[in-house]
C-alpha positions as CSV (number, residue, x, y, z in Angstrom):
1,X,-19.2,28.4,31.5
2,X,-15.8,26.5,31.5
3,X,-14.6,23.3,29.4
4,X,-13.9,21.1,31.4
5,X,-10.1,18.8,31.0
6,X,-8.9,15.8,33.1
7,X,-5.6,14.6,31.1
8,X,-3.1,15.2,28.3
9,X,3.0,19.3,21.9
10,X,6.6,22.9,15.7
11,X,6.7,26.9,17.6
12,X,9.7,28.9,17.1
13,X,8.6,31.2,19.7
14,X,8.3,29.2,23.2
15,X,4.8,28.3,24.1
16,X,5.0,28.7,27.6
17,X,6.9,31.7,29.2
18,X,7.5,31.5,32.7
19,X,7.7,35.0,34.8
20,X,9.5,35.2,38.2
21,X,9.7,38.3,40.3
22,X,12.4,38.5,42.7
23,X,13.6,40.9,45.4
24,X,16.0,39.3,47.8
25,X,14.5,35.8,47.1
26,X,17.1,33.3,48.3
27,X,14.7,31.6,50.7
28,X,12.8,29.6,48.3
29,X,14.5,30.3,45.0
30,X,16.4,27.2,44.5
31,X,12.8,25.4,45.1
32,X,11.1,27.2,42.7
33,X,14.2,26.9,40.0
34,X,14.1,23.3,41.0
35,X,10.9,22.3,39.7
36,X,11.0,24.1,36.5
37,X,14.4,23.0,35.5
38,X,12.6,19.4,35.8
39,X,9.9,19.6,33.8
40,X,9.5,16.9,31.3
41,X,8.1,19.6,28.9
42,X,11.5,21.8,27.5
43,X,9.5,24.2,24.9
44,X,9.3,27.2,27.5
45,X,11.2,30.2,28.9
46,X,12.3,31.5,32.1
47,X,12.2,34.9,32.8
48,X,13.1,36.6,36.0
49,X,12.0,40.1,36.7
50,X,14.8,41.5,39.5
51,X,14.4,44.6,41.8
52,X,18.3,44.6,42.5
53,X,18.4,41.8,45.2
54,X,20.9,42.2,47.9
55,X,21.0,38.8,48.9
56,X,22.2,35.9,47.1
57,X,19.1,35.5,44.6
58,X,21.4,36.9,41.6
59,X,24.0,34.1,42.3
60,X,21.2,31.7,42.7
61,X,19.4,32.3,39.2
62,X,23.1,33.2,37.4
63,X,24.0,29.8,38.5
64,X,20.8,28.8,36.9
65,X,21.3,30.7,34.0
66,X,25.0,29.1,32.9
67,X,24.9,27.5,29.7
68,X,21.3,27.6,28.9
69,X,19.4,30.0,26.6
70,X,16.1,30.1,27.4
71,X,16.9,31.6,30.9
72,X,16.3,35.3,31.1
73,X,17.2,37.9,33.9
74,X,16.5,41.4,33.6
75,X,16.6,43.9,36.2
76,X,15.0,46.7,36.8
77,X,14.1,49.4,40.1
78,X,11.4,47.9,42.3
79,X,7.9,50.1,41.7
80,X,6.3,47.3,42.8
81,X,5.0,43.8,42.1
82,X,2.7,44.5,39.6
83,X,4.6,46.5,37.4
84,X,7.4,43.8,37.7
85,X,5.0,40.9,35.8
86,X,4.0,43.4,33.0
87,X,7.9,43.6,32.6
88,X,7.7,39.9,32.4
89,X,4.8,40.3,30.2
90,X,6.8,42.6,27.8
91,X,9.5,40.6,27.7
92,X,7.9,37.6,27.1
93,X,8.2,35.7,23.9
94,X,6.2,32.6,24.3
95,X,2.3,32.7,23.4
96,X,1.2,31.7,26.8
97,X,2.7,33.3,30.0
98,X,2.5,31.5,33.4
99,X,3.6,33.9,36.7
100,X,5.3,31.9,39.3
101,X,6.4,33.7,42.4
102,X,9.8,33.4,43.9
103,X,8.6,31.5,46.8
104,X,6.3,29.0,45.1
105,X,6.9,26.2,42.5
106,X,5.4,24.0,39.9
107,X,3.3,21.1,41.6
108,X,4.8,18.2,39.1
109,X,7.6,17.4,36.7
110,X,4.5,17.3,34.1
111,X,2.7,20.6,35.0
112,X,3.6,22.2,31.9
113,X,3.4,19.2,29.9
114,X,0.1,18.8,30.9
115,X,-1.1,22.7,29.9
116,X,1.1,22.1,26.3
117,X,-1.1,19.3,25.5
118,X,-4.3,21.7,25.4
119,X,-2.2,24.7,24.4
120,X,-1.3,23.0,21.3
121,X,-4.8,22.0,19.8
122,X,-6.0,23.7,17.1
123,X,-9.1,25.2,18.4
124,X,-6.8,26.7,21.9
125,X,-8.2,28.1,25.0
126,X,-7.0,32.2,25.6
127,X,-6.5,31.1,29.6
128,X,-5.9,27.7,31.5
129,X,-7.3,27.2,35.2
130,X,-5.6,24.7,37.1
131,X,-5.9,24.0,40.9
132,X,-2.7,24.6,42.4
133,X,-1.8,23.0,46.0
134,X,-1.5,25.0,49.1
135,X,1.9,24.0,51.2
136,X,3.7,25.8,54.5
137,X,6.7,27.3,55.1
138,X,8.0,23.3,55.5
139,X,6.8,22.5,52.1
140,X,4.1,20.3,53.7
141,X,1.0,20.1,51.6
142,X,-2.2,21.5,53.5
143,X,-5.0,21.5,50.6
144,X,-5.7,22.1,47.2
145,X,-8.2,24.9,45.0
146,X,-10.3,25.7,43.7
147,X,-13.0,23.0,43.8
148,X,-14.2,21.4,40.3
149,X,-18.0,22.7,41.1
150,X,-17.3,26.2,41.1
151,X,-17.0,26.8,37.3
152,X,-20.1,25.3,36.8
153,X,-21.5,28.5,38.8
154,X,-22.1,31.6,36.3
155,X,-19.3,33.5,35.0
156,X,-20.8,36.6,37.3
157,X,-20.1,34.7,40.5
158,X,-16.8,36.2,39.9
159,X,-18.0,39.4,40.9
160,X,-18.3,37.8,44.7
161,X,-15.5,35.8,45.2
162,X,-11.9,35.7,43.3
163,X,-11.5,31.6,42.8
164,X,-8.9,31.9,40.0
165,X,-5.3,31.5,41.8
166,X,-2.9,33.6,39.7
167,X,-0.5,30.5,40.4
168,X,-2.9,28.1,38.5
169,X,-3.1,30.3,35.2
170,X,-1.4,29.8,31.9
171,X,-2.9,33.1,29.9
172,X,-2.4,33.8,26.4
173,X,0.0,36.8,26.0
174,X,-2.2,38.1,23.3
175,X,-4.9,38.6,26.1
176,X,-2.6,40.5,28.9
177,X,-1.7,43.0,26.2
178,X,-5.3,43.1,24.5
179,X,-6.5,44.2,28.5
180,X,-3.8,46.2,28.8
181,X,-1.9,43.7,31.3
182,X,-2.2,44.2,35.3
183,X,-3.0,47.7,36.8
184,X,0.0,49.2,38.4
185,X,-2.4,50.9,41.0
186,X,-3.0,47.1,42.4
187,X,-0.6,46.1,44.8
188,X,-2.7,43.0,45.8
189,X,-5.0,42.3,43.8
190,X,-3.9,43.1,40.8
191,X,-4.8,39.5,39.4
192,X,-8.4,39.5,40.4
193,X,-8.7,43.4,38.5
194,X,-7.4,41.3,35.4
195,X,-9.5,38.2,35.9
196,X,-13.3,40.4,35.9
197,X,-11.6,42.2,32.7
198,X,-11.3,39.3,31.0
199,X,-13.5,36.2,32.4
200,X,-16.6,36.6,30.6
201,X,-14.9,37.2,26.8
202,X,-12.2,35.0,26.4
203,X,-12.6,30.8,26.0
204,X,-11.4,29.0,29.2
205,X,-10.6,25.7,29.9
206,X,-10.1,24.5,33.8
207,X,-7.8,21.5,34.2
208,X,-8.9,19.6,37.4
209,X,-5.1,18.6,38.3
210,X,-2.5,21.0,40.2
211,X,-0.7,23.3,38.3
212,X,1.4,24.5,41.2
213,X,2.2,24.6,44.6
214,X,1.4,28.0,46.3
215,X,3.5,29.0,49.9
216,X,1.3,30.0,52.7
217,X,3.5,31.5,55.4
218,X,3.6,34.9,56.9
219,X,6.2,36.7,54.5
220,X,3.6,36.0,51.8
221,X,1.6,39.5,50.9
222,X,-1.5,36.8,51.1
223,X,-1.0,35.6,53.9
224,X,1.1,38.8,55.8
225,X,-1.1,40.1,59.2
226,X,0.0,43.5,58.9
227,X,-1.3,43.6,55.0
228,X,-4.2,41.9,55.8
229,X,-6.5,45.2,56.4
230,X,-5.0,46.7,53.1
231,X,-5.6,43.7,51.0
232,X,-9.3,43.7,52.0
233,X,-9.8,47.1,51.2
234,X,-8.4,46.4,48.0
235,X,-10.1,43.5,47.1
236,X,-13.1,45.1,47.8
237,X,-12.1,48.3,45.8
238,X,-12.1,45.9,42.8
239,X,-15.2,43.9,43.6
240,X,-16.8,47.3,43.6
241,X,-15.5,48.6,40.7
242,X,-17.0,45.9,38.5
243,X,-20.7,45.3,40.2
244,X,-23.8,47.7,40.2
245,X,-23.8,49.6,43.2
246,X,-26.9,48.1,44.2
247,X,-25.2,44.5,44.7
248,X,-22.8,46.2,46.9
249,X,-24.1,45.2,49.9
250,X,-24.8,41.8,48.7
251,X,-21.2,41.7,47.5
252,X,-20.2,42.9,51.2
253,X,-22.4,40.0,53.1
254,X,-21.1,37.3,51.4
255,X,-17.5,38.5,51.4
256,X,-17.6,38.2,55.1
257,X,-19.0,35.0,54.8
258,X,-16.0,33.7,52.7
259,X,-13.4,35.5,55.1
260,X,-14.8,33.4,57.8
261,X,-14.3,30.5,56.5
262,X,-10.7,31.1,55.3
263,X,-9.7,32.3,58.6
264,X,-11.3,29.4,60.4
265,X,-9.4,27.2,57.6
266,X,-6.5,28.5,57.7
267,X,-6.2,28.3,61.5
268,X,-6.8,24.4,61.6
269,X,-4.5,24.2,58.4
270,X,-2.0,26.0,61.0
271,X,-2.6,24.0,63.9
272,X,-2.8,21.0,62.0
273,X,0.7,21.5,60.5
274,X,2.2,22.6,63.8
């Protein structure tokens, strides 16, 4: 079961370290930089992870970059999204590692502040939940996740639904290399692979605040209509690989349960934002 934490900082190493992916990025870049370079909480790094953007993303973070050291671009030929966070991973210096996509951004100028508070006590938590707020393309805000009640469910109810938003997670970076970080095989659910690996051993805390702000808008892979068939079959893969073939079908019926109710959620958050 997870602790659960309503409020809340001498490392050498930064705590936190912020990974950023980027391929041709421009859009939203200067949205995400935004709300990191405002954070009220300095004792982080942020690294970007580049798959030699075309576009004006390299101005973007260089501009970003000038005159501050714990800014970090590395690039490197795109294999794919997965491999570019364990980059991020291996580059990493601080203890806990947060990934924060190009096109999304911290939810407040104390999100991190927040997470340092509990990442700083003696007895620490190996991996920090926090809800993270669902916005448009417009930046308009259209619902947060996951609900409170859901960690008091067993740790196995995992298994039938993924309700840990990679967006929300501050990990240790002890624990990505100790499950040998994301599986390169993944190219959607990589996080969810990582999450059964790791749920039911490691001490978790879920903060019941918003962490970030996640973009929902059709260049999202999430969120993407001609991906959509390939992400189910890999979330599914997944949710297979780690349950007893004779929950499969179980597993199956309640998956198509939840897909309902996203789609039918996702189409009023649409028309409601129209």
């Amino acid at each position: 079961m997870v602790s659960y934490i309503h409020m809340g900082t001498k490392n050498k190493r930064p705590l936190i370290s912020i990974i950023t992916c980027t391929l041709n990025s421009e859009k939203y870049l200067k949205e995400n930089i935004k709300s990191v370079g405002e954070q009220s909480f300095k004792d982080f790094e942020h690294i970007f992870i580049d798959g030699y953007s075309s576009d004006r993303t390299l101005k973007i973070i260089g501009q970003y970059k000038k005159g501050k050291n714990n800014i970090h671009l590395h690039k490197q030929k795109p294999t794919g999204i997965s491999s570019a966070m364990n980059a991020g991973i291996m580059k990493a210096k601080g203890d806990y590692i947060m990934h924060l996509h190009s096109d999304d951004k911290l939810a407040s100028k104390v999100s991190l502040k927040r997470a340092a508070v509990l990442a700083k006590r003696e007895n620490c938590p190996d991996m920090l939940i926090g809800k993270i707020i669902e916005i448009n393309a417009e930046g308009k805000a259209l619902g947060k996740f996951p609900p409170a009640w859901i960690f008091n469910l067993p740790d196995n109810f995992l298994n039938f639904v993924n309700f840990i938003p990679h967006q929300g997670v501050i990990m240790k970076r002890s624990i990505f290399l100790r499950y040998d970080k994301f599986d390169s095989k993944y190219k959607y659910c990589m996080d969810y692979d990582l999450w059964l690996r790791v749920y039911k051993d490691i001490r978790k805390i879920f903060l019941d605040y918003p962490i970030s702000k996640y973009r929902v808008h059709d260049l999202a892979n999430s969120f993407n209509k001609a991906h959509t068939e390939k992400i189910r079959e890999e979330y599914k893969k997944v949710q297979f690989s780690y349950s007893p073939k004779m929950l499969h079908g179980i597993i199956s019926i309640f998956d198509e349960i939840i897909q309902t109710y996203v789609f039918l959620k996702r189409s009023y958050q649409k028309w409601r934002s129209a």
